[in-house]
Z-matrix of the N, CA and C atoms (Angstrom, degrees):
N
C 1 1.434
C 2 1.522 1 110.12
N 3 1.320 2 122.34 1 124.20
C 4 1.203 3 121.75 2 166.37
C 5 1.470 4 129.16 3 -47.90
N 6 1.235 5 120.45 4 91.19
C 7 1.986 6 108.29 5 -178.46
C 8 1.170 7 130.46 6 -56.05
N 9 1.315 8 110.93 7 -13.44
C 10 2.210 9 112.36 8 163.89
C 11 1.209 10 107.52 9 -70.66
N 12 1.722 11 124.63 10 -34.51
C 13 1.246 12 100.84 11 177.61
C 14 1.351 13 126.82 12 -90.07
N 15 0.933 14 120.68 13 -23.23
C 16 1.917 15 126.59 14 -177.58
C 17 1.605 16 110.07 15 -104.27
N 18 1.269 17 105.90 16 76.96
C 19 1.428 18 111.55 17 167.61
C 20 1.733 19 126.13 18 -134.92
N 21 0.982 20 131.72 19 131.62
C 22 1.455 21 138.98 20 -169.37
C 23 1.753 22 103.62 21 -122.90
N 24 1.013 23 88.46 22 105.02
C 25 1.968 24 87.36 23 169.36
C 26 1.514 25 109.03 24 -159.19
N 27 1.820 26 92.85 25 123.67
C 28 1.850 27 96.44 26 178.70
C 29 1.590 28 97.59 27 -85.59
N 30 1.256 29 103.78 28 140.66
C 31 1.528 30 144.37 29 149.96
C 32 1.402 31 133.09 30 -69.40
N 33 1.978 32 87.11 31 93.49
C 34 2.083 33 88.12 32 174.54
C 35 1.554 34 103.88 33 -67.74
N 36 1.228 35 112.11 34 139.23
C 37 1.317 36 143.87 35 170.00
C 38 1.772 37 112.17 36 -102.09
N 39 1.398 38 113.89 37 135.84
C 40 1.613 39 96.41 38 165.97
C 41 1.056 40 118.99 39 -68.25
N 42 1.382 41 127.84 40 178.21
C 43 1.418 42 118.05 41 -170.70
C 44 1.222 43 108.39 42 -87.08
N 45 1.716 44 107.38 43 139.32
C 46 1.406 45 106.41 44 155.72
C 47 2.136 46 78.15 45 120.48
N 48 1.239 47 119.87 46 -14.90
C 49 1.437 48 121.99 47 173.99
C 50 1.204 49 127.69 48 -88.71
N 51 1.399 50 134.75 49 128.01
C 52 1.209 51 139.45 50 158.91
C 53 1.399 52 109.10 51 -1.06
N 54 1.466 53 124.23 52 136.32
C 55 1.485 54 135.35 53 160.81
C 56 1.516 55 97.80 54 -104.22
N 57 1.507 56 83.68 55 136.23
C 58 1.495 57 119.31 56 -165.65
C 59 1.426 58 114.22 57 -113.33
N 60 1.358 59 156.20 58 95.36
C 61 1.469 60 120.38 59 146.58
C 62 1.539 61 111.82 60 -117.40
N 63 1.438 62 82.82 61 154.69
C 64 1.562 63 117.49 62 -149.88
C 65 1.857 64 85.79 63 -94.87
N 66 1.373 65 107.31 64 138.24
C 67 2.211 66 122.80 65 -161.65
C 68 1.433 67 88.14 66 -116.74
N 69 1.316 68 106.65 67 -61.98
C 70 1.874 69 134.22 68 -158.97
C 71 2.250 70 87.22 69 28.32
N 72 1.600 71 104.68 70 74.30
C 73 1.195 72 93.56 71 168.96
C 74 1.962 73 89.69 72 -161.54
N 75 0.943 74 104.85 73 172.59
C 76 1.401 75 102.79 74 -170.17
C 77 1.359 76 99.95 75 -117.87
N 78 1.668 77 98.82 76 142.92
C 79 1.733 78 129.36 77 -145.82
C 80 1.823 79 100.10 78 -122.21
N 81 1.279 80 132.04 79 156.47
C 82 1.317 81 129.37 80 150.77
C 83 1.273 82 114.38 81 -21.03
N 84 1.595 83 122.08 82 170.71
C 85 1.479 84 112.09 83 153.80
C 86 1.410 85 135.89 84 -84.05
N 87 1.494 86 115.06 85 -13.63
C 88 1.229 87 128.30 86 -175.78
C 89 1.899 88 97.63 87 -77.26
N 90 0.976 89 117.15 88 -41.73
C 91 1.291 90 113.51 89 -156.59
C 92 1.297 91 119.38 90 -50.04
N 93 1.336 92 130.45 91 -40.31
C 94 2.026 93 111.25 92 160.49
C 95 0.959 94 121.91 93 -79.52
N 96 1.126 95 110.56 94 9.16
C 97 2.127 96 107.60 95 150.03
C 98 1.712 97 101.25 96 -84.47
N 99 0.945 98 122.14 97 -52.17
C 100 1.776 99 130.91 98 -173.74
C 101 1.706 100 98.20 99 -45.64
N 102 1.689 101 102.45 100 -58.61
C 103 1.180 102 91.09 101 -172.21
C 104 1.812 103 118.20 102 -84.10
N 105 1.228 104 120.72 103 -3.27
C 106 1.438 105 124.30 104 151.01
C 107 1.177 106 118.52 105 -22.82
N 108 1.805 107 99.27 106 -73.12
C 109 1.332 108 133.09 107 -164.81
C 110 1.408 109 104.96 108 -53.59
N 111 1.285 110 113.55 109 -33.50
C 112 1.588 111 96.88 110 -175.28
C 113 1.924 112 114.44 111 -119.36
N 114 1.633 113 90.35 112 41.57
C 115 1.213 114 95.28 113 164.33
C 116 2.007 115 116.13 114 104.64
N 117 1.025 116 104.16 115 -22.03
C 118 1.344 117 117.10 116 -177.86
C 119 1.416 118 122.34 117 -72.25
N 120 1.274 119 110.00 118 167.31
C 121 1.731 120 107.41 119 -178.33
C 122 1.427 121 103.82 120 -119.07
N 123 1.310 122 135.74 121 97.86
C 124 1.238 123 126.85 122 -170.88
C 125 1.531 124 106.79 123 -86.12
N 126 1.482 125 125.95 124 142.66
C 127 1.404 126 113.84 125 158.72
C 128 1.296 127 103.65 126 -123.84
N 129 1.581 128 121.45 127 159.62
C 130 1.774 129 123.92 128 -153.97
C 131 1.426 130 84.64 129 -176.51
N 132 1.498 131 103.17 130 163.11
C 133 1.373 132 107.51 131 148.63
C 134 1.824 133 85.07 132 -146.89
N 135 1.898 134 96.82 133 169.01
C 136 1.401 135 102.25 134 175.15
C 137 1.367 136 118.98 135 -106.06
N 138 1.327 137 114.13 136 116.99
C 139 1.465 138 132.59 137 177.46
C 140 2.035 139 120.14 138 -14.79
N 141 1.508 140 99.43 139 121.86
C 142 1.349 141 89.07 140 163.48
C 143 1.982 142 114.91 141 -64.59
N 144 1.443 143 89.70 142 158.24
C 145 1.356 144 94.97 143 163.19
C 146 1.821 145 120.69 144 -32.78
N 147 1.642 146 89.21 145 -55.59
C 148 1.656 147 96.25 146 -167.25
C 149 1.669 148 113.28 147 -63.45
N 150 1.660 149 116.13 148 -30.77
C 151 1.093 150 125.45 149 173.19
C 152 1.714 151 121.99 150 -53.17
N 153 1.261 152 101.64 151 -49.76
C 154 1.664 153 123.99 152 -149.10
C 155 1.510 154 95.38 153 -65.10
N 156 1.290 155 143.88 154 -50.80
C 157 1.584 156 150.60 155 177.58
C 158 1.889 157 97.50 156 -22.68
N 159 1.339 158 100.71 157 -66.40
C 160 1.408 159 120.42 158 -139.90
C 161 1.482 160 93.99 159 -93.74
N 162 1.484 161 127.67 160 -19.90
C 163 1.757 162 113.33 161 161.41
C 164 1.438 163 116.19 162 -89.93
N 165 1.461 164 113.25 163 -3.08
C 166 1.205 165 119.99 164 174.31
C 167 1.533 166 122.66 165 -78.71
N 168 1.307 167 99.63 166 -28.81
C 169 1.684 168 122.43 167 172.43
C 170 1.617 169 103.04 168 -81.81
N 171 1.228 170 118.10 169 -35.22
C 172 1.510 171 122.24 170 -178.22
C 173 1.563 172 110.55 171 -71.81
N 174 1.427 173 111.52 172 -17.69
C 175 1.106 174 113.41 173 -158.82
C 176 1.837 175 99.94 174 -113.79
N 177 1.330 176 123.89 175 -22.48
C 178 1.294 177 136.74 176 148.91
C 179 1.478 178 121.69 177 -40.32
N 180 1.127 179 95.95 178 -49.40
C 181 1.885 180 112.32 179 179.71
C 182 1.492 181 102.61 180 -75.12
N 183 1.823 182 119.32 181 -51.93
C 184 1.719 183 100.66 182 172.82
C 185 1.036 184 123.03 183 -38.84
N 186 1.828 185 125.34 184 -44.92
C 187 1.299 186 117.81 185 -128.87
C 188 1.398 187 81.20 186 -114.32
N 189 1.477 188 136.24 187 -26.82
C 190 1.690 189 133.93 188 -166.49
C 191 1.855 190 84.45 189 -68.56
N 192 1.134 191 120.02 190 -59.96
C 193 1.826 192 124.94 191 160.45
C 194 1.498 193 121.43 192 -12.02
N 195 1.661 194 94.82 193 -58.61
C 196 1.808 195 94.00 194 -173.42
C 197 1.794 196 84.62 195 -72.27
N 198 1.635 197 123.22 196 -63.57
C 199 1.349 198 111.24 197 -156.63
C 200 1.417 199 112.13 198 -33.64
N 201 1.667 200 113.38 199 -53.36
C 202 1.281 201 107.89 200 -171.72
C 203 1.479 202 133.21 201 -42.73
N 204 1.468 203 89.34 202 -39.86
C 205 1.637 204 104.95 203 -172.14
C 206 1.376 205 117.08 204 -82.92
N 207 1.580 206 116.06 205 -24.24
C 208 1.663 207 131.38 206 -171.14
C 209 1.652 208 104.43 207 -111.40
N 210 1.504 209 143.41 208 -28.94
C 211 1.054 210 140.25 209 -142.59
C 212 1.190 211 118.07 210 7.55
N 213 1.699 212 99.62 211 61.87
C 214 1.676 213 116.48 212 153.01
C 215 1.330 214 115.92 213 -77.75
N 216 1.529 215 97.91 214 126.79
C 217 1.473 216 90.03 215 148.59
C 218 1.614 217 157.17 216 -41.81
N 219 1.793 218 77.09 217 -44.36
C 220 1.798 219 98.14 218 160.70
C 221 0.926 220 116.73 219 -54.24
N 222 1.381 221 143.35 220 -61.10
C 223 1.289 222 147.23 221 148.53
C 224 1.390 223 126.50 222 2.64
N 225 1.513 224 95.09 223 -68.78
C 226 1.291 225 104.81 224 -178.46
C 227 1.487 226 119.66 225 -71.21
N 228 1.383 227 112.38 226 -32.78
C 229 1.663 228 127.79 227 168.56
C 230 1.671 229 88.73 228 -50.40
N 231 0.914 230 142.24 229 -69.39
C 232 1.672 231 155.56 230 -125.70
C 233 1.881 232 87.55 231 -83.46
N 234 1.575 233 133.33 232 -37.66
C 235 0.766 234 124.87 233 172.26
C 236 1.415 235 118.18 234 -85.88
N 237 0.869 236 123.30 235 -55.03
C 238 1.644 237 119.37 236 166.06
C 239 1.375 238 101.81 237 -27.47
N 240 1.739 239 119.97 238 -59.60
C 241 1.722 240 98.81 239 -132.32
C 242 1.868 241 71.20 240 -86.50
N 243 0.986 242 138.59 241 18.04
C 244 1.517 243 120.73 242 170.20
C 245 1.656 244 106.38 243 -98.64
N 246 1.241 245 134.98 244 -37.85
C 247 1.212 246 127.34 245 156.47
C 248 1.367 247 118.03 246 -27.63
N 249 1.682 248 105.10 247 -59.84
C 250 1.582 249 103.42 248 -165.79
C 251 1.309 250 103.22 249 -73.91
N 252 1.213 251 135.00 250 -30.91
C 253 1.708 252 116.18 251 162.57
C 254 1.047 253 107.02 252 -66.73
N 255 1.167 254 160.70 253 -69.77
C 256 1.145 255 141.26 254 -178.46
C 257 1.833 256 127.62 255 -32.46
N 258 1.074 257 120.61 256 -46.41
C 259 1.568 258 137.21 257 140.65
C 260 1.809 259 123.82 258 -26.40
N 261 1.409 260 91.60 259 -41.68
C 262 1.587 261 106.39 260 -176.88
C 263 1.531 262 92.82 261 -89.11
N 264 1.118 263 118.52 262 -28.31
C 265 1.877 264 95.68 263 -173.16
C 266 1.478 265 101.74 264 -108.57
N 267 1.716 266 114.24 265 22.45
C 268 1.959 267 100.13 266 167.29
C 269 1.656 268 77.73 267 -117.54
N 270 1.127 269 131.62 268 17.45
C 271 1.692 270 119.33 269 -176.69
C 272 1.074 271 100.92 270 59.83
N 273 1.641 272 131.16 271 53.97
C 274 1.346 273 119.24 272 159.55
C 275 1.493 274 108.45 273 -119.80
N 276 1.292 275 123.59 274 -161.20
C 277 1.521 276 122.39 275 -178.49
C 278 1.511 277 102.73 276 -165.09
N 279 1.438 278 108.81 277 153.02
C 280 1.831 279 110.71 278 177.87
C 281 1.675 280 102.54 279 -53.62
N 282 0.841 281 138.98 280 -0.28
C 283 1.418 282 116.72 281 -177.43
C 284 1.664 283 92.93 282 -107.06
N 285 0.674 284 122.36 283 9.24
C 286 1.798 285 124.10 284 158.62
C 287 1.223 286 84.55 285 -92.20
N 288 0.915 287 152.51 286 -75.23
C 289 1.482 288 150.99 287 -132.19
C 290 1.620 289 96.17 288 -66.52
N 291 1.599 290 96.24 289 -66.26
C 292 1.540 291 101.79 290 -170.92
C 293 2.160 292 109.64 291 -32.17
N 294 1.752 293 80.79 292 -60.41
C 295 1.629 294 85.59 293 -172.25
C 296 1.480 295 107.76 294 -60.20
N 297 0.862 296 122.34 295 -12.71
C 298 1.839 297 110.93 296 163.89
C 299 1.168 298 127.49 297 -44.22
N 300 1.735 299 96.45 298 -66.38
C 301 1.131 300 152.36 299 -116.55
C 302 2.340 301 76.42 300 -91.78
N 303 1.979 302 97.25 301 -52.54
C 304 1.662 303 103.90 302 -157.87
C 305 1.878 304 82.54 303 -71.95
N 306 1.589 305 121.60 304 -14.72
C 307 1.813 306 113.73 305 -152.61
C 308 2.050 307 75.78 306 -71.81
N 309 1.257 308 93.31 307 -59.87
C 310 1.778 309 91.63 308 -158.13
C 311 1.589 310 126.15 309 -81.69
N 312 1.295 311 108.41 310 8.06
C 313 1.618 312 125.32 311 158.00
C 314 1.437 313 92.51 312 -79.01
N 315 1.569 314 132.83 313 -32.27
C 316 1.737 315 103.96 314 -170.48
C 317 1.389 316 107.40 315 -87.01
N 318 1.280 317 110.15 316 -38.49
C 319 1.290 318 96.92 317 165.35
C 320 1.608 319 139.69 318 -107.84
N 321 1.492 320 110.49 319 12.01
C 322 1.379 321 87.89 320 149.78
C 323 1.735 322 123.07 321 -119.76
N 324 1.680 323 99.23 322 -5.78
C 325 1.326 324 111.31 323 -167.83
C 326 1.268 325 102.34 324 119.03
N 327 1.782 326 98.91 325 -173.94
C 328 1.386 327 123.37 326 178.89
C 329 1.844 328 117.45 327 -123.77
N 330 0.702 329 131.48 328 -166.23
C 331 1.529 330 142.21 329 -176.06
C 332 1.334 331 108.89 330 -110.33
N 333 1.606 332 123.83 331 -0.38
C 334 1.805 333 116.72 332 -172.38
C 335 1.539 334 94.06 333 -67.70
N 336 1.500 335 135.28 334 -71.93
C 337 1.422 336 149.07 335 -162.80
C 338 1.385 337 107.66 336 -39.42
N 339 1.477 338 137.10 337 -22.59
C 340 1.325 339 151.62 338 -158.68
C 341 1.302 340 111.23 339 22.65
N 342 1.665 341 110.37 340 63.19
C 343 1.376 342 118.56 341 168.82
C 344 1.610 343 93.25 342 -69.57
N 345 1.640 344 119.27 343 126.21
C 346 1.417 345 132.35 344 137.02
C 347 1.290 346 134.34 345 -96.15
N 348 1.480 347 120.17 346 108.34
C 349 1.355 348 130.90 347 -157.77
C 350 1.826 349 96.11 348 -71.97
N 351 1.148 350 116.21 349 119.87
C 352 1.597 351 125.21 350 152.96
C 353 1.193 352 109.06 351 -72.20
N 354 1.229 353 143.76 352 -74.13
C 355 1.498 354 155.88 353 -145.24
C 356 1.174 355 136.85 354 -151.51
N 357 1.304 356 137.65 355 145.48
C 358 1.273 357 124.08 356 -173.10
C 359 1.742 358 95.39 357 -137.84
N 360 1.337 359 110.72 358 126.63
C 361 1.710 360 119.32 359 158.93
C 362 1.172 361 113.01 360 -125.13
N 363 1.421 362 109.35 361 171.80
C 364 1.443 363 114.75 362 -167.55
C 365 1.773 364 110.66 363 -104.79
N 366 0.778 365 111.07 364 173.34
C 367 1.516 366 118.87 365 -158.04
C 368 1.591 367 115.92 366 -67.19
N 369 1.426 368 114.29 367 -3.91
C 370 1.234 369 110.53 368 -174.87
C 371 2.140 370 103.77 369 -122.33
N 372 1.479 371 92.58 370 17.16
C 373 1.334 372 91.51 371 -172.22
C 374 1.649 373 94.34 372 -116.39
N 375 1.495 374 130.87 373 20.69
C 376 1.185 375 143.38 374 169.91
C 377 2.221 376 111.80 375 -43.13
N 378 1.032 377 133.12 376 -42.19
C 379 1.139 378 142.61 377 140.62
C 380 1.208 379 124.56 378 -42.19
N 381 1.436 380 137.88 379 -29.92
C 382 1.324 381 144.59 380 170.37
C 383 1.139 382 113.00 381 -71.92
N 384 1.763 383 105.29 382 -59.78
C 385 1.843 384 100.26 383 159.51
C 386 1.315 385 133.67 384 -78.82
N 387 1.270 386 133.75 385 -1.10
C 388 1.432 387 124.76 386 142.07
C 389 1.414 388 142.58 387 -40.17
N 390 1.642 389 100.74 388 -34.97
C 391 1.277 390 120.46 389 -161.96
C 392 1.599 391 93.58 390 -129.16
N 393 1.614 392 140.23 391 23.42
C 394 1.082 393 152.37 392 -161.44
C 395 1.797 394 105.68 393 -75.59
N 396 1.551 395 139.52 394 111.92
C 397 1.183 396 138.27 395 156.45
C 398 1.578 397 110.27 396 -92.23
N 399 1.358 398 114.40 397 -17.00
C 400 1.490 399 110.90 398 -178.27
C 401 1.252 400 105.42 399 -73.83
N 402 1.702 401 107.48 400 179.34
C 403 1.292 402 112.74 401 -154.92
C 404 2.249 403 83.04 402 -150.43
N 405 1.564 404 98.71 403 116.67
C 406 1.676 405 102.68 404 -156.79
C 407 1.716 406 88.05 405 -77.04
């Protein structure tokens, strides 16, 4: 993960100074108008091309994070619609994805059955897992 882009840290100020916190992570586009609107001073700039890939992936991992932990929807909206920008700047599109997506459901499956793999041994250690107390 890139550390310029995913950072959150409030800023003591002496007293009597502006409160500050510091995002350095990338937001919707509407959002420093939103936060305009309600009084705030946003500072941003908008990503070069070369930048935008790699906070978009940084920013996939925040929000797949909150989903995990919240099973928000928002969340999950927040990762999707960051895929598809990300997609738009390698010139790809969900229907690449999809067709991936149908290549490696045939052959490896899907996630409905919720097989969770514990362990894997090799073929001559068949006696080890018979009689197995460990925990892989």
């Amino acid at each position: 993960m890139n550390p310029d882009v995913r950072f959150t840290q409030k800023t003591r100020r002496p007293s009597g100074a502006p409160n500050v916190e510091e995002h350095q992570r990338l937001v919707r586009d509407k959002i420093p108008e939103m936060l305009e609107a309600m009084g705030n001073i946003p500072v941003y700039q908008v990503l070069s091309r070369d930048r935008l890939p790699a906070a978009l992936c940084d920013e996939v991992v925040r929000s797949a994070e909150k989903f995990a932990s919240t099973a928000s929807l928002e969340a999950l909206a927040d990762v999707l619609d960051c895929i598809d920008a990300w997609l738009e700047t390698q010139g790809l599109s969900l229907e690449d994805v999809a067709r991936v997506r149908a290549e490696r459901r045939k052959r490896c499956g899907d996630f409905r059955q919720g097989v969770f793999l514990e362990c894997v041994a090799d073929g001559a250690s068949t006696d080890a897992l018979q009689h197995r107390t460990f925990r892989c």
